[in-house]
C-alpha positions in Angstrom: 1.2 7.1 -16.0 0.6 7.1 -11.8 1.3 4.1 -9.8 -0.7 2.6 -6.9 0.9 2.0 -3.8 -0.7 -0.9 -1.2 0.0 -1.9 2.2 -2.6 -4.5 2.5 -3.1 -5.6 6.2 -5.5 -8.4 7.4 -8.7 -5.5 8.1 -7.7 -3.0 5.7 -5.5 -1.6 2.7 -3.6 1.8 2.5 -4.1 3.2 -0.5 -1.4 5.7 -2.0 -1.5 7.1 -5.8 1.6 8.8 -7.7 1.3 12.4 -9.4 0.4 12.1 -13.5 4.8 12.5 -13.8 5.8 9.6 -11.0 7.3 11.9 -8.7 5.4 12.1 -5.6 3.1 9.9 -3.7 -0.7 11.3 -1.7 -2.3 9.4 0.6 -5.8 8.4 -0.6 -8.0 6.3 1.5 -7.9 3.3 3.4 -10.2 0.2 2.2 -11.7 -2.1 4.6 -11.4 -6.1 3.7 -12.3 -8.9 5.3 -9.9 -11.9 4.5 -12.1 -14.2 6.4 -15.0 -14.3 4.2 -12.5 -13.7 1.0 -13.3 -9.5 0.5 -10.2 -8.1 -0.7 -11.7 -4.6 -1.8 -11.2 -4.8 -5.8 -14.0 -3.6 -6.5 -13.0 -0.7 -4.6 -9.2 -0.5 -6.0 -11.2 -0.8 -9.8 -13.1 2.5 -9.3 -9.6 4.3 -8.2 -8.0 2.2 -10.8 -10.7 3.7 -13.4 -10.7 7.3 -11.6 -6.8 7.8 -11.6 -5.3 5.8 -14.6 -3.5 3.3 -13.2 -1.0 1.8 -14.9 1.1 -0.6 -12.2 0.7 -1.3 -8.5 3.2 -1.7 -5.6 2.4 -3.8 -2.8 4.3 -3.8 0.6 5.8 -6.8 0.9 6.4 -7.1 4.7 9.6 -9.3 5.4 11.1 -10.2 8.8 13.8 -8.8 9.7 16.3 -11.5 9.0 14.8 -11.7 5.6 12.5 -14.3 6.0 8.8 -14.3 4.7 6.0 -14.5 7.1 2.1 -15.1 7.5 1.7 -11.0 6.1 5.0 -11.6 3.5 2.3 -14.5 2.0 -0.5 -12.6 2.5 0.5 -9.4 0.1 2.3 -11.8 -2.1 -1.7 -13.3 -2.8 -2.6 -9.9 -3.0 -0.2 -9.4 -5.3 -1.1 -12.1 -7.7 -4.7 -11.8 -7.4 -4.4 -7.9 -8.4 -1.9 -9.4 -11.3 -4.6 -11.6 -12.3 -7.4 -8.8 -11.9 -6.1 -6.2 -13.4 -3.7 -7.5 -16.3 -1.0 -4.9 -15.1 2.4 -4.9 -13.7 2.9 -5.7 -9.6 5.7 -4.5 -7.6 6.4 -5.7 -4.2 8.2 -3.7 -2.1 10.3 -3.9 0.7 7.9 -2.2 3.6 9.9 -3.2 6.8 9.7 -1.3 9.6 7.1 1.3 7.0 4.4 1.1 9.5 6.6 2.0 12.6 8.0 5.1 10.8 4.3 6.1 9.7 3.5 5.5 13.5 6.3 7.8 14.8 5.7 11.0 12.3 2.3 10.7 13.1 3.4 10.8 16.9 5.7 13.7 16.4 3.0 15.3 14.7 1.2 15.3 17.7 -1.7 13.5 16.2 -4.3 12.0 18.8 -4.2 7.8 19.1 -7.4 7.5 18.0 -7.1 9.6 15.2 -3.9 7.7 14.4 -5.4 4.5 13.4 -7.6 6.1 10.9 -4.8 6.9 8.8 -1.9 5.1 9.7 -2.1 2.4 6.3 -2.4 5.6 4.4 0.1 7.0 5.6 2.5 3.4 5.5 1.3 3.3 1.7 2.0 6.7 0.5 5.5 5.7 2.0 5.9 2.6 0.7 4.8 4.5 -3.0 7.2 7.2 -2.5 10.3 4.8 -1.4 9.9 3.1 -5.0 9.6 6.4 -7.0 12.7 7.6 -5.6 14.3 4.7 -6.5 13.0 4.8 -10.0 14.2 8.2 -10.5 17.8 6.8 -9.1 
């Protein structure tokens, strides 16, 4: 059974998929929307759906810091019902604060170029995102 892990932003979605046993999270590509003219990317998310076997999702759900729900916290919680409503399978969200930040910093620390940076920083916040609710699944 592998899980999909999402941090949806307003111009694209991280994409993130478990191993087969639920244990660890890989980074798989980042899908461009377009909120705007109402392109989320499920068509996209049905192929890797199909491809991998995916049985639930978890969405970053990105709260403020004194717990409060934003513009983005009521953006991924649409995203959230309209992959509910999609798909017919179970939706996490998940706490993501500060996600992107962290993704940022390793990425920094890894020496890896700016520009080179944005091409896989929602990757990178998803497979963290993923791999923050499998470890607390295996808790």
């Amino acid at each position: 059974m592998r899980i999909m892990g999402l941090d949806v932003g307003s111009k694209t979605i991280g994409v993130a998929i478990s191993d087969a046993l639920g244990w660890t999270a890989q980074g798989i590509e980042t899908v461009k929307i377009d909120e705007e003219n109402n392109e989320f990317g499920i068509e996209r998310i049905q192929e890797l759906v199909n491809e991998y076997g995916i049985a639930e999702f978890v969405v970053g759900f990105p709260k403020n810091m004194n717990n409060t729900v934003g513009p983005r916290g009521e953006a991924s919680q649409a995203y959230a019902k309209l992959l509910e409503d999609t798909f017919s399978k179970p939706v996490t969200l998940w706490d993501e604060r500060l996600t992107t930040m962290a993704a940022e910093r390793l990425l920094i620390e890894a020496d890896v170029r700016r520009k080179n940076r944005k091409k896989v920083i929602d990757k990178m916040a998803a497979v963290m995102i993923l791999q923050g609710y499998l470890d607390r699944k295996q808790l």
